[in-house]
N, C-alpha and C positions, 0 to 999 in steps of 0.2 A: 602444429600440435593436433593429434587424434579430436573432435569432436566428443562432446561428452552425450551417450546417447541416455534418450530416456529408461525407464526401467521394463519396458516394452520392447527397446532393441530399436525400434524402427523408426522414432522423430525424435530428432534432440529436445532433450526441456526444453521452454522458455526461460527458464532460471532454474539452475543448480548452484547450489552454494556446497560445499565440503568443508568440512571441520571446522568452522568458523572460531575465535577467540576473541571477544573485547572484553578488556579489563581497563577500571580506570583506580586513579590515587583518591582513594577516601578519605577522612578523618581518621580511620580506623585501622589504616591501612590498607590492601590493595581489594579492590572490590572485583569478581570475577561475574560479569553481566551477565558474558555469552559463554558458554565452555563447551569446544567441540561441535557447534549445531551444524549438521547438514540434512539440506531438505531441498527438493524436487517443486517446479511450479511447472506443469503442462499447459499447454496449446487450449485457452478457452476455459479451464478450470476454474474453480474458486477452492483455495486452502484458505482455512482456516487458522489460525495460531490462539490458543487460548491458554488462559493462568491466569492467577490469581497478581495483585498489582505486585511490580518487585520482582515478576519472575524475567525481566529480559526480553517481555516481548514485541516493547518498541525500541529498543535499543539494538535489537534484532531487524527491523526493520528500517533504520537509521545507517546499521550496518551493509545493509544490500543497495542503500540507496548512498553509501560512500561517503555520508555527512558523519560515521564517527572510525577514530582511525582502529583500523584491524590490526590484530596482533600475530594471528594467524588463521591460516584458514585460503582458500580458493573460490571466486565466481566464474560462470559463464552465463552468457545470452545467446541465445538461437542455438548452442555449442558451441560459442568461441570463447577461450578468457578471456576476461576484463579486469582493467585494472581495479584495486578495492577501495583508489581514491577517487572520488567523483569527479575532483580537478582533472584529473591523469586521463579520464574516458574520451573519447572520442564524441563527436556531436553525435554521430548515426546510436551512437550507445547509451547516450542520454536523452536520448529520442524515444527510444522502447520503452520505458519504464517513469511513470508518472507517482505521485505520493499525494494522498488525503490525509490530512493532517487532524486529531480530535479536535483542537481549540482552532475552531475559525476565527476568534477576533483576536488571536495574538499569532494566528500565519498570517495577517496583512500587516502591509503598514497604516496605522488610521491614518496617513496623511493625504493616501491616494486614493485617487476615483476608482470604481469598480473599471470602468475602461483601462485607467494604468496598470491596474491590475490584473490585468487578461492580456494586455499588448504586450507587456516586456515579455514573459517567458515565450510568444510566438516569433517575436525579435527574436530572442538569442537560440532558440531554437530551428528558425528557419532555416532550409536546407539549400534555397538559394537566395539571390537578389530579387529575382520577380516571387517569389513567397514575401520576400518583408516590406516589400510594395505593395502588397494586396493583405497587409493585415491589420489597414484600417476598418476592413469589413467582419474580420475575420472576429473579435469579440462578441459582435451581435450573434452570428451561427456556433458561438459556443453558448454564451447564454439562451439559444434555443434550444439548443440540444440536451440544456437541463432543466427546461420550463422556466425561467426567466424572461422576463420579454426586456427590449432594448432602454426601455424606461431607468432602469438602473445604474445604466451605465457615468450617468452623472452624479450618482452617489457613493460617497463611502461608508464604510464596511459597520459604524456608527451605527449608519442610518437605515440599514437592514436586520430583519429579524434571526435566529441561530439557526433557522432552517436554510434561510435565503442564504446566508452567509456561507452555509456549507457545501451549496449547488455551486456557489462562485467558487468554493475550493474544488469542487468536481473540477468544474468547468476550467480550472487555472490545468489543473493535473492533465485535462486530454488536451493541451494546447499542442503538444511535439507529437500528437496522431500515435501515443503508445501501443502498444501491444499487452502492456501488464500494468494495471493500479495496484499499488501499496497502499493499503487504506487502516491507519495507525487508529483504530478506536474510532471510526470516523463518524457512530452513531451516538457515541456513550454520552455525550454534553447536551441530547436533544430530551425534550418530551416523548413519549410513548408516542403518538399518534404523527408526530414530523416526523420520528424511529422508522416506522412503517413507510412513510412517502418518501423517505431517502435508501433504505433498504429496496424499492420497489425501482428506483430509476435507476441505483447501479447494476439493479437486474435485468434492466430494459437496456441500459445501455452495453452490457454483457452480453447481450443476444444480440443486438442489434449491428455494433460494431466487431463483436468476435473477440472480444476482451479476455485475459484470464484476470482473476483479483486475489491476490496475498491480504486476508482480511481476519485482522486482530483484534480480538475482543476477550472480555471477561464474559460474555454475557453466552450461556448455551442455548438459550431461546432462539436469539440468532442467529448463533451458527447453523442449528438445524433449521431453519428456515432458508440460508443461502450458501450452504458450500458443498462441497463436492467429496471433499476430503478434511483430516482434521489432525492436527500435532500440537501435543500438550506439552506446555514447558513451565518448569518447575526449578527454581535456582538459576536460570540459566541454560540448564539443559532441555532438550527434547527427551519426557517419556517414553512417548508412544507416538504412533501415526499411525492413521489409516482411515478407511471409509466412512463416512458419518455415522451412519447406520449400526455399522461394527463397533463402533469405539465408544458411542452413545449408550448401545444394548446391551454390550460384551466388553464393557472394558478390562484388558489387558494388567494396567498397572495400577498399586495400592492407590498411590496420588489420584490420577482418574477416578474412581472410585467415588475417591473424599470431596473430590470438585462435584461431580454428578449428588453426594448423599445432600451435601450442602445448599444447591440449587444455585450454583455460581452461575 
């Protein structure tokens, strides 16, 4: 199959999605989450995805990450299809793409030590046997890499505070050496001032390792502090898209507008 290139012509995305659809059975009858979304994530980027709660935008990103089923719609990575069940993917495919989850103390288990917690997904992610050999070491150089020191590793998810907690959800997400973080609201549960020091290391860690991040928030202070790019969804749908800058200054559509008047 043709490669899906970028909108530049000359590198394929990192992630393309096309027409995406998840609906699920409501009380109400059927509930349309996602309707049609497709959207571009390039090489190093940071997109944005912003709306108000109820618009679809982690259930959008649940969607790319294969944990809820499609209805319709098409992915790729690097330009290759992938399947839309996360079961179905390939290791190297679930390798590329990591997820920070909002709620750190309901993505672990309290049963487990911060160690178990960092060792499994390096296990089931290794790419060989001398990788899952060597990743009794491999916990401590992820908790470095997020400014945790090894000390924690003896503790569970309790016994750390919701900044600490969310470095370990970083830190779980780069264990398979991604290429792209899905990062579902991954500030919004914090204090203003932990806000700022978790916002500041996925940007250090984005520079450093060459990262693109899919980063969903309500919040537009945010966004215009870390992305690249920016697509508003509303119902389910994608508005608009485009340049921070443009979409902040000039926005395009009514919705836009109402988020911007309102100071979402």
């Amino acid at each position: 199959m043709t490669a899906i290139a970028s909108a530049a012509g000359a590198t394929p995305a990192l992630l393309a999605a096309h027409d995406l659809h998840v609906s699920f059975d409501g009380r109400h009858g059927r509930v349309h989450a996602v309707r049609g979304v497709s959207l571009r994530v390039h090489p190093g980027e940071v997109l944005a995805v912003v709306g108000e709660s109820g618009s679809g935008k982690s259930t959008l990103a649940r969607a790319l990450m294969g944990m809820v089923p499609v209805r319709q719609g098409t992915l790729a990575l690097g330009g290759e299809p992938v399947p839309l069940s996360a079961s179905a993917r390939s290791l190297a495919q679930r390798r590329q793409v990591g997820m920070v989850f909002q709620d750190s103390a309901a993505a672990f288990d309290p049963r487990f030590t911060i160690e178990r917690i960092l060792r499994e997904p390096i296990e089931l992610l290794a790419r060989d046997a001398q990788r899952r050999q060597s990743a009794a070491a491999a916990p401590t150089a992820l908790l470095d890499a997020v400014g945790l020191s090894a000390n924690v590793l003896s503790r569970r998810p309790h016994e750390l505070s919701g900044g600490q907690r969310q470095r370990v959800g970083i830190a779980r997400a780069l264990a398979g050496e991604p290429q792209l973080l899905i990062c579902d609201e991954a500030v919004s549960a914090l204090d203003v001032s932990v806000q700022a020091q978790i916002l500041n290391l996925l940007v250090d860690l984005q520079n450093e390792r060459g990262l693109a991040l899919l980063f969903i928030t309500h919040d537009l202070s945010v966004v215009s502090y870390i992305a690249d790019r920016i697509a508003v969804m509303y119902h389910g749908e994608l508005m608009e898209t485009g340049e921070v800058h443009q979409v902040l200054d000039r926005p395009a559509h009514a919705y836009t507008r109402e988020l911007l008047a309102a100071g979402l």
